[in-house]
N, C-alpha and C positions, 0 to 999 in steps of 0.2 A: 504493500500500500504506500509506501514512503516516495517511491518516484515516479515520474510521470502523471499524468493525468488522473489514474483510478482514486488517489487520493485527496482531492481537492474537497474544499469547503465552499458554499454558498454563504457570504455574509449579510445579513439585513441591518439595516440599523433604520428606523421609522423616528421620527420627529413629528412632532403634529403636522405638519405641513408638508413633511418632506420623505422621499423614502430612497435609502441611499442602497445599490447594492453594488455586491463584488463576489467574483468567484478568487478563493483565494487559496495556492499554493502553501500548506506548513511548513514544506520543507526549505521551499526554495524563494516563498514570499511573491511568489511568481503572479499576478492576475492575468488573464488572459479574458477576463470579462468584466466592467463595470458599465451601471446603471444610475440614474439619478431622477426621479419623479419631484417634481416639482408642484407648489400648491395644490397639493393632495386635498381635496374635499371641499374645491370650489370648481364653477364650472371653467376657471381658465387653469386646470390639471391639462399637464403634461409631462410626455415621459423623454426623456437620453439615454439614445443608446451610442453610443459613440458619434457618429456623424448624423446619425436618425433623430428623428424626433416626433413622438409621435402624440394624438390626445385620445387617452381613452374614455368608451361610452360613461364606465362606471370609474368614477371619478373616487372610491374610496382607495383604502390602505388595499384593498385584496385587488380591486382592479387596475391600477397601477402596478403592482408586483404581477399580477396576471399577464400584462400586457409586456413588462420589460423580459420576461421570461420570455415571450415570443422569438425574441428576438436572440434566447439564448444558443448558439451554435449542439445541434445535436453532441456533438463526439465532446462538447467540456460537458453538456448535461451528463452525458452517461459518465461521467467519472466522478461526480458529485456524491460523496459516503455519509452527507448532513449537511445542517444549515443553521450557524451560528447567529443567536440576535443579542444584539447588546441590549441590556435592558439598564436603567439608569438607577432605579432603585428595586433594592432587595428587602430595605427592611431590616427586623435581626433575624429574621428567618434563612434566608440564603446566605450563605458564608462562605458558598464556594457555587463554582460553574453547574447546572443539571441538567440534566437529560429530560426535556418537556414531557409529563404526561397529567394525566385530566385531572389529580389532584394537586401538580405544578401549579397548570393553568388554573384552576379554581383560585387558588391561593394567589397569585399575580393578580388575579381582579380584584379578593381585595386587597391590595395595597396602593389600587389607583389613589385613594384619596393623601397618600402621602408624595406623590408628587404627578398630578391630575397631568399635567403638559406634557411627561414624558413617560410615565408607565402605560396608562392607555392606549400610547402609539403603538409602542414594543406589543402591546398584548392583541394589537391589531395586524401588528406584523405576523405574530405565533401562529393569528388563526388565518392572515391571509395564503402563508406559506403552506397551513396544514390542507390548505384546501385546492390549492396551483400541485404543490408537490408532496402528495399524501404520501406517496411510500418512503420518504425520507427522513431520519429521525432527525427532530428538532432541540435543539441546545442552547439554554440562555444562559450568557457572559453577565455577571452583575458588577457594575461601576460602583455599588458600595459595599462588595465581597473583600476584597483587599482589606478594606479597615476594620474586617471583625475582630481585627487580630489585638485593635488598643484597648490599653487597661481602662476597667472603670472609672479610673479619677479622670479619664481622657474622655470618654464619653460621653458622662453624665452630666447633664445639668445643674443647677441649685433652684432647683424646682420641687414644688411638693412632691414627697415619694408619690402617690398615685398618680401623679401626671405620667411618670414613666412608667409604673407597675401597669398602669389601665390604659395607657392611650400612648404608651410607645414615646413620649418626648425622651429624646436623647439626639446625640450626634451621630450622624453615620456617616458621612464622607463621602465623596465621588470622587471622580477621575481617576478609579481605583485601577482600571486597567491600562489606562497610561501610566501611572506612578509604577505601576506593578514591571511594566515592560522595561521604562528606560531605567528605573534602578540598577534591573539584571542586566540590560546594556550598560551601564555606568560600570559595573564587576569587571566586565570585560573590556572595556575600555584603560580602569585602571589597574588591569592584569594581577585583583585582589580577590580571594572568595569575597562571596556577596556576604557572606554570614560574619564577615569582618567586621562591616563595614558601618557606618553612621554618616546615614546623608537624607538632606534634604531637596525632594523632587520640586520644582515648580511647573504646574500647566499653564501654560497662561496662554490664553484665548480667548475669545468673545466672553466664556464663563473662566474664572482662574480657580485656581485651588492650589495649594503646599500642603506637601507630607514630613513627616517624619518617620526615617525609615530605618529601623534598628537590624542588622544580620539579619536583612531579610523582610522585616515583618515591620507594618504601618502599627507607627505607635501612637501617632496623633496626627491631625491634619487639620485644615482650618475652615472648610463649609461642615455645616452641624446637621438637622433635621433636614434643612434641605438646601438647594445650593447658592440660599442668599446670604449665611454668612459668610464672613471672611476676608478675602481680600477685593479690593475696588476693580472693578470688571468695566466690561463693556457699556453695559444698561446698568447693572446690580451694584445697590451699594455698595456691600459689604457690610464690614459690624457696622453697628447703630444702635441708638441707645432704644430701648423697646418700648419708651414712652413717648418715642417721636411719632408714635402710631397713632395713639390715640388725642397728643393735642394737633395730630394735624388733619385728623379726620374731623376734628374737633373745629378748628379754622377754616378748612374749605367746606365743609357742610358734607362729607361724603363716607362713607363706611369705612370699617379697619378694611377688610379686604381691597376695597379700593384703591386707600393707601398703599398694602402690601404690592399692590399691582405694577402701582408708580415707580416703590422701590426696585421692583422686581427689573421695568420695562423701562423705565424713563429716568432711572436715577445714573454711577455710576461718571464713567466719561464721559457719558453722553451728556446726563444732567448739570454738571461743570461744565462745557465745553461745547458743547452743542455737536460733537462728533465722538461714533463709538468705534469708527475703525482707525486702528492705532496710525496706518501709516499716515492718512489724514491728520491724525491729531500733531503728528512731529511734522505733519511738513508746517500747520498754521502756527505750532510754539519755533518753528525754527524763521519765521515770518514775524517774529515777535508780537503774533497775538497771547495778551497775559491772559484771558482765561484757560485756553490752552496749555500753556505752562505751566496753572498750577494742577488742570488735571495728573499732565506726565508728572508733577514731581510727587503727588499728593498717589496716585501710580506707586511708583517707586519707592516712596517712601514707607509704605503700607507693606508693601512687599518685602522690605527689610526690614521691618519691623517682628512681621512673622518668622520669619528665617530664624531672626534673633531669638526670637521667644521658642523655637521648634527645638534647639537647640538643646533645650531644658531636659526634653524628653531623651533626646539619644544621652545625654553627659559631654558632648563635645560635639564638632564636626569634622568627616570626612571631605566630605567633597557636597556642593553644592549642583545640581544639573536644574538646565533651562530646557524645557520644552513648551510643547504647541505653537501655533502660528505666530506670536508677540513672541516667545522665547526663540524659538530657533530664528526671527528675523529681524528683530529690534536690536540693532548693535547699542541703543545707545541706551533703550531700559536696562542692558546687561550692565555698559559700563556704569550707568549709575548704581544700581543698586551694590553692585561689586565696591564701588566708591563709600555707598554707606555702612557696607560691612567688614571696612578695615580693619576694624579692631577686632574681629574674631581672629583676624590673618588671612583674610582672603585679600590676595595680593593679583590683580587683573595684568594680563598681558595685551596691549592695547591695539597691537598690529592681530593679533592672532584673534579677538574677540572682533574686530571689523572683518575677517575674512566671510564671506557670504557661501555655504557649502551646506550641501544635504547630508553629508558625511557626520557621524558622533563626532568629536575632537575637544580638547582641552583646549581653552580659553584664559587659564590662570599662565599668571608668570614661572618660569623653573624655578624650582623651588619654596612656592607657596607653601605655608603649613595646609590650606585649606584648598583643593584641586577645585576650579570650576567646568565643568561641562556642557558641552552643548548638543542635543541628545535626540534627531527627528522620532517622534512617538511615532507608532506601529498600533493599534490598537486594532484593527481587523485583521493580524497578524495570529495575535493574542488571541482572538474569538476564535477564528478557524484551529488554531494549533490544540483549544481545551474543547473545541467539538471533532476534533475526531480523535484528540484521546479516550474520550469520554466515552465513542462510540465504539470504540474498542475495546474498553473496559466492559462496555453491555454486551459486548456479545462473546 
């Protein structure tokens, strides 16, 4: 099963709106098929298939994935051994990758309610898939599987115990399958077991998130219940204090939810600066527009802020790695935040941190106490390689 064709994975990954696929090689990381459905569940749905483009009648998650399937080349279908979905939240229920079946499923519906936007898609993926490609078994990746691994004083809240006993208030953390990936790239990169090691992963993209990753295993990271805490993102605040909810539901005349929305969709970069995509936001602060620069610094600075604080959890730092589309492309959010966390020892090499490369690579100075890294995340990578382990282990 390891070479050629017989062994590939089908990857879903469903966003409310979106539905993203890949046939993807474990071995060799190889695609030989990707898809992308756009405005899923309006009637200006459309699907990509590579130079194609096409609008299907049924404009949901099943008809969209029905329709890009069409398109899929017989001879990569027949090699297809499963079909990885990333699902975003697990809950404390999932702690690890499983093998979908009807009390899976059952149990993934209810956990819509703990992140309505992105569980629902996923569980629309599971059943779109079940129903295009019934004889294939299904396998969901959880984004907050990685961080079962932190201790309780990492998790929990200071919330009345029933909040968490009855109703689940705790942290659980995402971007568990990127942190998971380039950590064990980060091993190998710095030619150390991973079980050595003590390092903090950064994602940073439209949504960001840092971990703390001790020999292996997520000791703490910085979004909680769901993925508004933390650090300053695209749209999403980050921390804030939980009473700015209610006196500003309180001033505009509008509900918490409401508010939460704002936070959610209208806060962040964008809420500072009037731009949520980073390279905008550096080209109007490098234009000397000042709201812009205090987004990027107020960025940046948050950023290192966490770093410093993650730090607590491992006892020291290894290496620090940058990933997602703001990490592996922002030379200049590296150089700063590298700039604010000189005093751990993180010592920036400033030719090497401009160089622009898909490649892993160290980005610190020789000789830093603290390695930095720069680390392109694989995450459909990740999905296919734990569905067809998985699906070997079933059978």
């Amino acid at each position: 099963m390891g070479d050629g064709a017989a062994g590939r994975v089908l990857v879903v990954n469903c966003g409310s709106s979106t539905v993203k696929l890949a046939v993807v090689d474990p071995d060799t990381g190889e695609r030989p098929f990707a898809g992308l459905a756009d405005r899923v569940g309006t009637p200006d749905a459309s699907v990509r298939v590579g130079t194609t483009t096409r609008t299907p009648d049924d404009t949901s998650h099943r008809g969209a994935l029905a329709v890009a399937l069409e398109e899929l080349p017989d001879d990569v279908r027949s090699g297809l051994v499963a079909v990885g979905h990333r699902i975003v939240h697990g809950g404390a229920r999932f702690t690890r990758s499983v093998v979908v079946d009807d009390d899976v499923l059952a149990e993934l519906r209810g956990l819509t309610d703990l992140a309505p936007l992105h569980v629902a898609p996923g569980v629309a993926g599971i059943e779109a898939a079940l129903s295009v490609l019934p004889d294939l078994p299904q396998v969901t990746v959880f984004d907050t599987a990685f961080h079962q691994t932190m201790p309780e004083r990492a998790y929990r809240y200071a919330v009345p115990e029933d909040w968490y006993a009855e109703h689940g208030v705790r942290r659980y953390g995402f971007h568990g399958t990127s942190h998971r990936y380039v950590t064990a790239v980060a091993a190998e990169v710095l030619d150390r077991p991973l079980e050595s090691l003590r390092l903090v992963s950064a994602h940073l993209g439209n949504g960001c998130s840092a971990a703390a990753v001790l020999h292996g295993r997520s000791v703490d990271t910085t979004m909680g219940l769901t993925p508004l805490e933390g650090l300053v993102m695209g749209t999403r605040s980050g921390d804030i204090d939980p009473a700015v909810v209610e006196h500003m539901a309180r001033r505009l005349g509008v509900s918490a939810a409401e508010v939460v929305a704002l936070l959610n969709r209208e806060s962040g970069l964008l809420g500072v600066s009037g731009h949520r995509d980073m390279r905008e936001l550096e080209a109007a602060a490098l234009a000397g527009d000042a709201p812009a620069q205090l987004a990027l610094e107020l960025f940046c600075y948050r950023l290192a802020k966490h770093v410093a604080g993650l730090t607590v959890a491992l006892g020291g730092l290894d290496a620090l790695v940058f990933t997602g589309g703001i990490g592996e492309n922002s030379t200049g959010v590296r150089a700063r935040v590298q700039e604010l966390l000189a005093h751990l020892g993180v010592r920036a090499d400033e030719g090497a941190n401009a160089v622009r490369s898909q490649e892993a690579r160290r980005v610190s100075a020789p000789g830093s106490p603290v390695d930095v890294l720069v680390i392109p995340t694989d995450e459909e990578l990740v999905i296919a390689r734990d569905a067809r382990e998985l699906v070997g282990a079933a059978r």
